[in-house]
N, C-alpha and C positions, 0 to 999 in steps of 0.2 A: 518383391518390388521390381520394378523394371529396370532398365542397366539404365545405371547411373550416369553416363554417359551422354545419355538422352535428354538435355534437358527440358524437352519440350515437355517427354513425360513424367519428369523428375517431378519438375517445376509445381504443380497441383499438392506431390504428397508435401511438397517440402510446407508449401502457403498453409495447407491442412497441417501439419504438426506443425508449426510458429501459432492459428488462431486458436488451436485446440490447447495445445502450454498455455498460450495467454489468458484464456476464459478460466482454465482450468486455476491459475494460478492467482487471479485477480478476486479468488471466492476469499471476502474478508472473514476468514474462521474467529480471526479476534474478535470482531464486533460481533457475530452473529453469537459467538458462545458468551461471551460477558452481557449481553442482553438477554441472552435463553436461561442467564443465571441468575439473573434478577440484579444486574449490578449495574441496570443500565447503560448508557454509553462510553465506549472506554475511551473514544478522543476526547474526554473531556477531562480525564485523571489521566496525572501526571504531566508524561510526554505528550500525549497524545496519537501515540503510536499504536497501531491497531497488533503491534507484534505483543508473543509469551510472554518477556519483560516487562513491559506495561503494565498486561494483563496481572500479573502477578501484584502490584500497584493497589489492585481491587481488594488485597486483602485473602484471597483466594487461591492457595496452591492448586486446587485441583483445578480448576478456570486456566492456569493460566498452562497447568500441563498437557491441557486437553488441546488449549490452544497450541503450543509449544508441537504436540503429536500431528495435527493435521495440519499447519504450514508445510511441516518438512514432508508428510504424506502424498500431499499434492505434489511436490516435486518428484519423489521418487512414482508417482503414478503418471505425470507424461513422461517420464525416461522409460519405463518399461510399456508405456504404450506405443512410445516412438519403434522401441527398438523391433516391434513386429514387421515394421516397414524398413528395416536396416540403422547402421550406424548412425549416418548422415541425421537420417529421421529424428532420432533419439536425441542427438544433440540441437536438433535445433527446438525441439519441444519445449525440451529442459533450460533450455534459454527464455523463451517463452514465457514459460510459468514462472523464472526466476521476474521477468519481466513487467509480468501480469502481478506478483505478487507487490512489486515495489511501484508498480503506476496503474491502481485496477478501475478500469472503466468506471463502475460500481458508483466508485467514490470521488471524483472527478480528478481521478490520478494521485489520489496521496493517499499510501500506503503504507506497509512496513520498510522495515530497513534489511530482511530477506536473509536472514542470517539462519532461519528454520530451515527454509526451501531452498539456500544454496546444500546444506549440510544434505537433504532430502533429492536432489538432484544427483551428488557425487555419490550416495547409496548405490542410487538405482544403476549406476556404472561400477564401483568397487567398493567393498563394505570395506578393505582395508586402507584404503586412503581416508575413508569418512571416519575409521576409528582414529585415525590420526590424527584430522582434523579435532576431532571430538578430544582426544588424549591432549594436545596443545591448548585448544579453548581450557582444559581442565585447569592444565598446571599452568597456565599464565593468570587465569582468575584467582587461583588460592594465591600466589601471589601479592597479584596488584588491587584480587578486589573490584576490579573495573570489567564489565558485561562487553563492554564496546572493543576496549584494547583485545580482551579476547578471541575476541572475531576478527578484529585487525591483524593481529599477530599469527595467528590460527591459519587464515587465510594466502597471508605472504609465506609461510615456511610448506603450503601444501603445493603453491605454484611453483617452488624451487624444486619441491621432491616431485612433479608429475615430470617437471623439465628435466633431473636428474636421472629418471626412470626412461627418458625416453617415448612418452605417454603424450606423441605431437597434438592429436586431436582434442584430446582430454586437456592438455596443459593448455590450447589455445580456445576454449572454453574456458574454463575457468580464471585465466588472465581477463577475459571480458566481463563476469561474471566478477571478477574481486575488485574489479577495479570501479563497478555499478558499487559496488558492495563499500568500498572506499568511499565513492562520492556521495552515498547516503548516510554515511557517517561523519560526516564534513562538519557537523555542528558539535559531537562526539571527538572528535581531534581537536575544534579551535575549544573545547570545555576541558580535554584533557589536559592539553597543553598550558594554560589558564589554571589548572588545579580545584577546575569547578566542576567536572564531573562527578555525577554519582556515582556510589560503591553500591556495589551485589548488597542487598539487607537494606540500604537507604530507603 
């Protein structure tokens, strides 16, 4: 890639990785596999949300694994696409598809709530922060039971360790990225809060 410095030349790879994350991330794999499974349209069960969760709604483990596999796939493939053209690249990709995933053209911007493809994003950067993530999601669900607090919880203790680590680039991604991830959960906090959220199995 040419020196970073440049932004004249920068400026193209960077617009090329932000529309290439976004398209890349805006492919709603919920619907397209809960219709290829004969289950019809998934915004219309449940939440409405085209994310694994949902899907899972359909009655369908394996639908909703498949789905659950290529949201976070998509994220960790523009991180490693980005990262052929450098750091810089990579993170802004991986923003992108987080992007794309939670507002996708496709769908006149309503989306998932990005909790596959943020986890699919921090891969394609460190499998050991994404085990963390994954290991927090785990034991605050057995817990509470709650899918949403998970990812909530999950996602504040990974921005304390990126910050703690030292990991400036990476923590100031994913502060932008948990805080999207926050405000897509907004209906998910005023239910939690309320005592009306659903539990994992509901």
């Amino acid at each position: 890639m040419p020196d970073p410095i440049s932004w004249s030349a920068t400026l193209p790879y960077f617009l090329m990785a932000l529309v290439f994350g976004y398209l890349l991330g805006s492919i709603p794999f919920g619907l397209i596999i809960t219709k290829l499974g004969g289950k019809g349209d998934v915004r219309k069960i449940g939440s409405g949300n085209i994310g694994a969760t949902n899907v899972l709604r359909t009655g369908s483990k394996k639908l909703a694994a498949a789905t659950l596999a290529c949201d976070l796939l998509k994220g960790t493939a523009a991180v490693l696409a980005g990262q052929a053209f450098g750091p810089d690249t990579a993170v802004i990709a991986g923003f992108g598809a987080f992007v794309g995933h939670c507002f996708p053209v496709w769908l006149r911007f309503r989306g998932g709530k990005g909790v596959a493809t943020y986890i699919g994003i921090l891969l394609g950067f460190t499998w050991k922060f994404a085990l963390l993530f994954g290991g927090v999601w785990l034991a605050t669900a057995l817990i509470t039971r709650y899918s949403s607090a998970s990812a909530l919880v999950a996602s504040l203790v990974l921005c304390i360790a990126l910050y703690l680590t030292g990991l400036a680039q990476l923590f100031e991604l994913f502060v932008a990225l948990s805080a999207l991830l926050w405000w897509r959960h907004r209906g998910n906090i005023s239910r939690l809060i309320k005592g009306k959220e659903s539990k994992i199995g509901n």
